[in-house]
N, C-alpha and C positions, 0 to 999 in steps of 0.2 A: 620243581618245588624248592629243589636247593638254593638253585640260584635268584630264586624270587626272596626267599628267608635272607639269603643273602644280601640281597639289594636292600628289604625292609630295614634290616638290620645298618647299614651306612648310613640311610639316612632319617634314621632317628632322630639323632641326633641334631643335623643341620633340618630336616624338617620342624622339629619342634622350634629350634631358636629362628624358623624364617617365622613360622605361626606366632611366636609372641610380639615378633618384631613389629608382622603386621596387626594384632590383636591392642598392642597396648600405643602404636600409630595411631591407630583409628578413635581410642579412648582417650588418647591426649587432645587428638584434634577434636573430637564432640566436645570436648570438653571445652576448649579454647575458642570454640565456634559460640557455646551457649554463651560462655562471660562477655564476649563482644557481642551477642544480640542484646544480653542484660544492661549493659553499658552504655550503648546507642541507640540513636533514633532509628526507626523503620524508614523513615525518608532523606537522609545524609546519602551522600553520593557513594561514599564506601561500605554502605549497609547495600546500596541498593548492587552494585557491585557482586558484597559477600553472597546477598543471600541468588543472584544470579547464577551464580557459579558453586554453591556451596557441592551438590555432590558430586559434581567433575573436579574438583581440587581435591575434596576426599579419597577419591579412586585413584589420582595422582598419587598423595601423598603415601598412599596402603601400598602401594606399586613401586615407587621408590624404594619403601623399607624393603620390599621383598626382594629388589632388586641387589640392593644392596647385602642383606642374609645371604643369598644362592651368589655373587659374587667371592663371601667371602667362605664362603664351604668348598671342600678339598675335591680337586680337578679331574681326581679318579671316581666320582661318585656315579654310576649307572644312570645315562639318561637327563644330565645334568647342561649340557648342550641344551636340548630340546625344551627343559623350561626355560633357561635364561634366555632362548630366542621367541618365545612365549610370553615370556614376563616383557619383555623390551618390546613387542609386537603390542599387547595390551595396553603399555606405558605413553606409545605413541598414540592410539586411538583417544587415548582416555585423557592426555593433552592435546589432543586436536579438538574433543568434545570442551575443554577446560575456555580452549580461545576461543570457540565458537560463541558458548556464553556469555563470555567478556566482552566479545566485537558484539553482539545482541544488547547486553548492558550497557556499553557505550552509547547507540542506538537512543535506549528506553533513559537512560538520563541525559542527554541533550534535549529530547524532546522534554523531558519534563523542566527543563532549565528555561524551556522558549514555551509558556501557557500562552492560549489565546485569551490574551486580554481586550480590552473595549479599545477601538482604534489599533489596534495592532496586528488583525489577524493575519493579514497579509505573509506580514514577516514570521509569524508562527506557523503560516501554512507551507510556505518555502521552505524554514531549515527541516520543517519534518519529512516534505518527500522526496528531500537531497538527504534529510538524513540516510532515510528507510532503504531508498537504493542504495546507496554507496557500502549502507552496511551487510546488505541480502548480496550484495558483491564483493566482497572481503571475505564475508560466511565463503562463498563459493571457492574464491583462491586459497583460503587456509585448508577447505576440508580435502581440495584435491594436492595440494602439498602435503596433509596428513595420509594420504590415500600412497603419494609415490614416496615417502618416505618408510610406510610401513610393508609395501613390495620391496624395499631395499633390504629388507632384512632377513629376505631370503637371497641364498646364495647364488640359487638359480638365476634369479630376477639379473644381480649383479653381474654375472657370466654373461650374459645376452647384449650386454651394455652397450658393447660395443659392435655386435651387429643392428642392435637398434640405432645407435645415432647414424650406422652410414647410410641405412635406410630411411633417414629420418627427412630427409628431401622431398623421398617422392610421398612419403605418409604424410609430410604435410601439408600436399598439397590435396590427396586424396581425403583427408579428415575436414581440410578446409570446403571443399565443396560440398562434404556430407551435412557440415555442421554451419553452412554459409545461414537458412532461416538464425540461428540460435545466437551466430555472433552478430548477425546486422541487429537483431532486437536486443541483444549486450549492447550494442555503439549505439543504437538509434535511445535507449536507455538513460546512455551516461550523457548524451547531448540534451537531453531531454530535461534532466537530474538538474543538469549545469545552467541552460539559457529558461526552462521554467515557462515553456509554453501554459501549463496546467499544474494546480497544486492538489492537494490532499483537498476535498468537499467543496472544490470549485464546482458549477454549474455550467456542463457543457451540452452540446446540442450535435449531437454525432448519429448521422444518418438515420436521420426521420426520429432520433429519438432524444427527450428530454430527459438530462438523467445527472447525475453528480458523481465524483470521481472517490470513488470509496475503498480502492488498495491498487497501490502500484508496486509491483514484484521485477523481478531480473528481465521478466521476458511479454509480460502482457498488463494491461491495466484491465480492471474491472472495476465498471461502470454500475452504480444504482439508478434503475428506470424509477420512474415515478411512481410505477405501480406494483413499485416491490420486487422485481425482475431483475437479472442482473446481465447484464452487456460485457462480456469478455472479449478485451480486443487487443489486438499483436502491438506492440512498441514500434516495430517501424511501419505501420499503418499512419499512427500521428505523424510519423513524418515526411510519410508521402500521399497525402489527403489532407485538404483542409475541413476544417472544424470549426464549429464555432465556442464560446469561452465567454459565458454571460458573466463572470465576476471576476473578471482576470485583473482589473485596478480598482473596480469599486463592485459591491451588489446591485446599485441601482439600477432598472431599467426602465423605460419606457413601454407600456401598454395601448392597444390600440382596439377599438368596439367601432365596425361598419355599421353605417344602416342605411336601409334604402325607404324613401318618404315619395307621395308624392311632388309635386313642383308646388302644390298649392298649401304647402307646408311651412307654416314661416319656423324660421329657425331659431330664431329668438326664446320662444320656449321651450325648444331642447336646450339651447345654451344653458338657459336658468335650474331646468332639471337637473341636469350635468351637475352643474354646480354644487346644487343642495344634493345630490347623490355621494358626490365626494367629501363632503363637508361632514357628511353623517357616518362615512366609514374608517374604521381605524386602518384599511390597509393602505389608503391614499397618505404620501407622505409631504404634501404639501406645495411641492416644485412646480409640477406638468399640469396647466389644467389649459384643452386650446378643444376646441369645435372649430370645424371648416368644409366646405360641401368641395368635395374632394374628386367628383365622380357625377356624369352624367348622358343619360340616355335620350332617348327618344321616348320611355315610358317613365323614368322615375331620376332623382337624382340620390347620389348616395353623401352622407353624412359621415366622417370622421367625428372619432372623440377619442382625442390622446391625452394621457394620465400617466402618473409618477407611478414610483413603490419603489419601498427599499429594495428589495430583493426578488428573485423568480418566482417565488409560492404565492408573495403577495399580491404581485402583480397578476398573476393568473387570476386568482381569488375575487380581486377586485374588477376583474374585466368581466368574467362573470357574472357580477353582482350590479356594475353598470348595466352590460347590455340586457339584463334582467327587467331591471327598472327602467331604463329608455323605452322596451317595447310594453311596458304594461301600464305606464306614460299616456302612448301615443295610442293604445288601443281604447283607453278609459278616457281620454283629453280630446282624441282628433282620430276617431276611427274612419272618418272617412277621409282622412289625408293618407293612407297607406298607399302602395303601389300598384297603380290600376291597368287597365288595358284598354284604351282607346279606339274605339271606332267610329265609322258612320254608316248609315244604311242609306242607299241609294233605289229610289224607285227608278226602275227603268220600264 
């Protein structure tokens, strides 16, 4: 008990003047934080910045002061080691959390600098998903440089230093074949990032599945299926498999509705159906309108009808809604042009 009344008693003193240092830190900064939000837009690039980061620079800044208090208190204090290797251990987390932020805001104002505008999404869909990687890869390298800077500041860690770099050969080889999936989807990533096979809400067609590309992370993309499902797939999958990439220079595609007619079928009034089908729907966009009998048996022949549309939904939509109306057409117009089955009966 003595020597605990003792110990209270040292740091009275430097405990109170670290308390005010960080108490009236914290009320300078709120303070200073509120005048610049009064002052500024919520959408300026150093608002969007401040308010990214505001309380990882606060915890900085309470952390500095304290550091700097338990610095300048007296070397005999009881246990006085053990917070400033505390306070310095927290200062670096709480700066590693500060640039995470920052490299995140950089991020979220580049993309808001490149909107998708009318004719340009292209180029708004590229710097966003070379943004969004490169910065979920930054995040990565700062947090594990905050990670071995903050084991440096135990002694321990430092002492071993040097038996870890001589071993540092054979650990690199053994971590590289541990960690072989993690860094080829890192490089298959940054390759990816750079030449831009697929962007952010392109329309791809990846193993049996129609789907749109709706987040790409450090190590997988996920995919939105059309029916609301979501397709998680590895990075270096894209780049060893092909795919296909329905809006990779423009949306438009081409649509296509088979049918099969009899022979005794003229085709002339499907053309004209066609026609006024398209002409009456908004998701035709004007370009693709062709009929051609594409296709033919020994019982029936098959009819083509290839159609425009801006984009993948429409064109579905609209194929649909063709081959709708072609068969209810030809069941109302020429039900007996359908595809029959020929025989003859032979008396023997």
């Amino acid at each position: 008990m003595g020597s605990l009344e003792a110990a209270l008693e040292a740091w009275w003193l430097p405990g109170l003047s670290a308390l005010l240092a960080v108490l009236s830190t914290y009320v300078v900064y709120r303070l200073t934080l509120a005048l610049i939000r009064h002052f500024t837009e919520s959408r300026t690039v150093p608002r969007l910045f401040l308010d990214a980061a505001a309380r990882a620079l606060g915890a900085v800044l309470c952390l500095l002061a304290l550091s700097g208090a338990l610095s300048a208190a007296p070397d005999d204090l009881p246990l006085l080691a053990g917070f400033r290797q505390a306070t310095t251990l927290f200062l670096i987390l709480a700066m590693t959390w500060a640039a995470v932020r920052l490299t995140s805001a950089i991020g979220e104002v580049i993309v808001a600098m490149n909107p998708v505008l009318e004719g340009q999404w292209q180029r708004a869909r590229k710097v966003e998903t070379q943004t969004r990687f490169l910065v979920r890869c930054l995040n990565i390298l700062i947090v594990i440089i905050g990670f071995g800077a903050a084991l440096m500041t135990f002694e321990s860690v430092r002492q071993v230093g040097a038996s870890v770099l001589a071993s540092a050969g054979v650990g690199g080889i053994i971590l590289g074949f541990a960690a072989r999936p993690v860094l080829s989807n890192l490089l298959a990533g940054m390759q990816i990032a750079l030449t831009q096979p697929f962007r952010i809400d392109d329309v791809l067609h990846v193993q049996g599945e129609w789907c749109w590309v709706e987040e790409v992370t450090a190590t997988y993309v996920v995919l939105r299926v059309w029916d609301l499902r979501r397709l998680v797939v590895p990075l270096q999958w894209f780049i060893e498999n092909p795919f296909q990439n329905w809006s990779r220079k423009s949306a438009d595609l081409l649509g296509t509705v088979f049918i099969w007619v009899d022979y005794t079928m003229p085709v002339e009034p499907l053309r004209e159906e066609f026609k006024r089908l398209l002409d009456e729907s908004d998701q035709w966009d004007g370009k693709v309108a062709t009929v051609q009998v594409t296709d033919s048996n020994d019982q029936a022949m098959q009819v083509r009808f290839l159609m425009s549309a801006p984009d993948s939904s429409k064109n579905w939509d609209l194929r649909c809604a063709v081959r709708e109306g072609l068969v209810t057409y030809v069941q109302k117009h020429y039900p007996s042009h359908l595809p029959r089955m020929r025989a003859r009966l032979v008396d023997e």
